[in-house]
C-alpha angles and dihedrals in degrees: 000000000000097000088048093056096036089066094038083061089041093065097034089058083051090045089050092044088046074050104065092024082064098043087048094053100042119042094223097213100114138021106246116226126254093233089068112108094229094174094064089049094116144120117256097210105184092200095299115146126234102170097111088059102041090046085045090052088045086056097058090062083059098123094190089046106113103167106089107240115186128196115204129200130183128207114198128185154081144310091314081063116041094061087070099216099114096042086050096057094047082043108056107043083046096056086040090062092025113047116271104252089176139287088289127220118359134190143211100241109150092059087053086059104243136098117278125172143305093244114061131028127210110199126181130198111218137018117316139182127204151184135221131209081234128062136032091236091058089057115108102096137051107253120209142200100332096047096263146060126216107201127192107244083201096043086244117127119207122152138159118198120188146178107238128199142172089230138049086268104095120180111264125210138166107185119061109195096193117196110208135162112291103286122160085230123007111246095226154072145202107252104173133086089001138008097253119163109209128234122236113229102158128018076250105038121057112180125218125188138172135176100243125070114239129179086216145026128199112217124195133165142123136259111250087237131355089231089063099040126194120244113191118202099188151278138264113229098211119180090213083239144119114279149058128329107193105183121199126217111182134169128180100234100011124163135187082255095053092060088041095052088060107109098233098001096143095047092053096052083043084067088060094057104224119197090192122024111199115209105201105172135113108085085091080046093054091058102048097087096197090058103116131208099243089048105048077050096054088049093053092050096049080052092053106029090058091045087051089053097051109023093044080158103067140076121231122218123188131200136202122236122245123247111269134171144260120224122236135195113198125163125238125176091352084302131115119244131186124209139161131232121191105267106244102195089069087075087054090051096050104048082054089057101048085033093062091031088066084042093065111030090250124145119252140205119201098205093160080063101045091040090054109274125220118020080015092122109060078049086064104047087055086050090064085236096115137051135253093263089061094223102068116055128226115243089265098058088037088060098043082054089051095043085054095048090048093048094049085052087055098039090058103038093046081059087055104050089043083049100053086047098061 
């Protein structure tokens, strides 16, 4: 009977330890489709090497390990990701294996008169103006690292930036890490919950840091003068612990050429030391029909070229765009019918981006095959994944991109470790 029992203990503490192997390797916040095509979710790596991140994220398991160590990962790219639907759901299961260093960079986008996520919440006091990577009309002012810049019309600077949840459980943080416009001190404090005087580390980064988590911060100060206003692009909400940072810049209608186009872009994600930079554009590319290949090429290579210079640290991934679908009006019958044909030009896109992928020995992830491919699209409409325009998704196929993204991550850097324990 005790030997019985004995090995009946034995498999259900394998069973338990498949268990959270499993839950470690997979995010478990969706059900993945069965149209997927799992078996191509992988990383292309094109003998780039990864080593230095994936020693840097066993570190952080390191349990006697009492010094914090933060790696730090930034996902730039368009509409698919402002939203932040797909970042949170590659965020979230990484900092619950990994350690939890914050919710990472956040952005005013609502002044700025545009959507942001669910999770955080940016309100001014006041009248403010503001500018926008995209668009000619949003252009007044220089942006900065998350794509946009809110700027005082009065020269008065009162903010309050807060965690939000839909539970008690807010997001704590103790460290605030605010971009603003170059300024040799930056003219302005957090007053709320406590009195803290920031610390200028970059003519465009000032740090703040206090002893006692908090979910919001309330920040007030005064331009120096109202003919040299002062545009802030956003903060990082850091927990001054071990674990993973994943920062988000998204921007509805962003090309290559809109982050290129930032006057000292690269620099200012520098300052969030990134250890892998994800590059996830292409779907705004695949509908400009005189885009050609050479030079989408040509303004993927200015981005990463840029990131390369002044993150030599990091990795760059880069990831494929999904099929999506053009609209159509036809008449029939004197009425007006609308209809949608598979985009094309998505294929051309995407061959540029593993083309030049291969080119320079970057890592690559083919999310048009693993999401399907071609005809895919019309799969994930029924679905009910994608939206009725058949290019944007709907939070549900957002998070089953970023469960896949976050599974192929773990997929390659659990090889690595087996492999460096062999």
């Amino acid at each position: 009977m005790k030997f019985r029992l004995s090995v009946i203990g034995f498999f259900f503490v394998v069973a338990v330890l498949a268990v959270q192997l499993c839950a470690q390797l997979t995010g478990d916040t969706v059900t993945v489709p069965s149209f997927l095509k799992k078996e191509k979710n992988v990383i292309e790596f094109n003998d780039a090497d990864w080593s230095a991140l994936f020693d840097g994220m066993v570190r952080l398991q390191n349990d006697t390990d009492t010094v914090p160590r933060v790696v730090a990962m930034v996902h730039i790219g368009d509409s698919h990701v402002q939203a932040g639907f797909l970042t949170e759901a590659v965020r979230l299961p990484l900092q619950r294996r990994f350690g939890d260093a914050g919710r990472g960079l956040v952005v005013p986008l609502k002044l700025a008169k545009t959507n942001e996520p669910r999770d955080y919440s940016v309100v001014a006091d006041g009248s403010w103006n503001f500018s926008r990577c995209v668009g000619r009309k949003y252009s007044n002012y220089t942006p900065g690292v998350g794509g946009i810049a809110i700027v005082p019309r009065n020269g008065r600077i009162d903010l309050t930036v807060s965690t939000l949840s839909k539970t008690d459980d807010c997001a704590g943080f103790k460290k605030v890490r605010l971009f603003h416009a170059p300024v040799d001190s930056f003219p302005g404090v957090i007053s709320e919950p406590f009195l803290v005087e920031g610390e200028t580390l970059l003519p465009f980064l000032t740090h703040f840091s206090w002893e006692e988590s908090v979910c919001s911060v309330h920040l007030t100060g005064e331009a120096v003068s109202k003919e040299t206003p002062l545009a802030i692009y956003g903060a990082s909400l850091e927990t001054g612990e071990s674990g993973i940072l994943y920062h988000t810049i998204g921007n509805n209608g962003a090309f290559y050429s809109s982050y290129a186009a930032i006057p000292g872009f690269s620099e200012q994600v520098a300052a969030l030391s990134p250890s892998l930079i994800v590059l996830s554009l292409g779907t705004n590319e695949s509908f400009s029909t005189s885009l050609t290949r050479d030079e989408l090429y040509k303004q993927i290579d200015t981005v990463v070229s840029s990131l390369r210079k002044d993150c030599p640290q990091a990795q760059i991934l880069l990831t494929t765009p999904a099929e999506c679908a053009r609209r159509r009006v036809r008449r029939v019958n004197k009425k007006r019918r609308v209809y949608y044909t598979p985009n094309a030009r998505v294929k051309l896109v995407r061959e540029t981006i593993r083309s030049y992928a291969v080119e320079h020995r970057l890592a690559c992830w083919d999310w048009y095959e693993i999401a399907g491919g071609e005809g895919s699209s019309s799969q994930w409409r029924k679905a009910g994944f994608m939206a009725y325009d058949r290019t944007h998704c709907t939070e549900t196929g957002y998070r089953v991109q970023g469960e896949m993204l976050y599974r192929a991550l773990m997929k390659a850097y659990q090889e690595y470790v087996d492999r460096v324990a062999q």
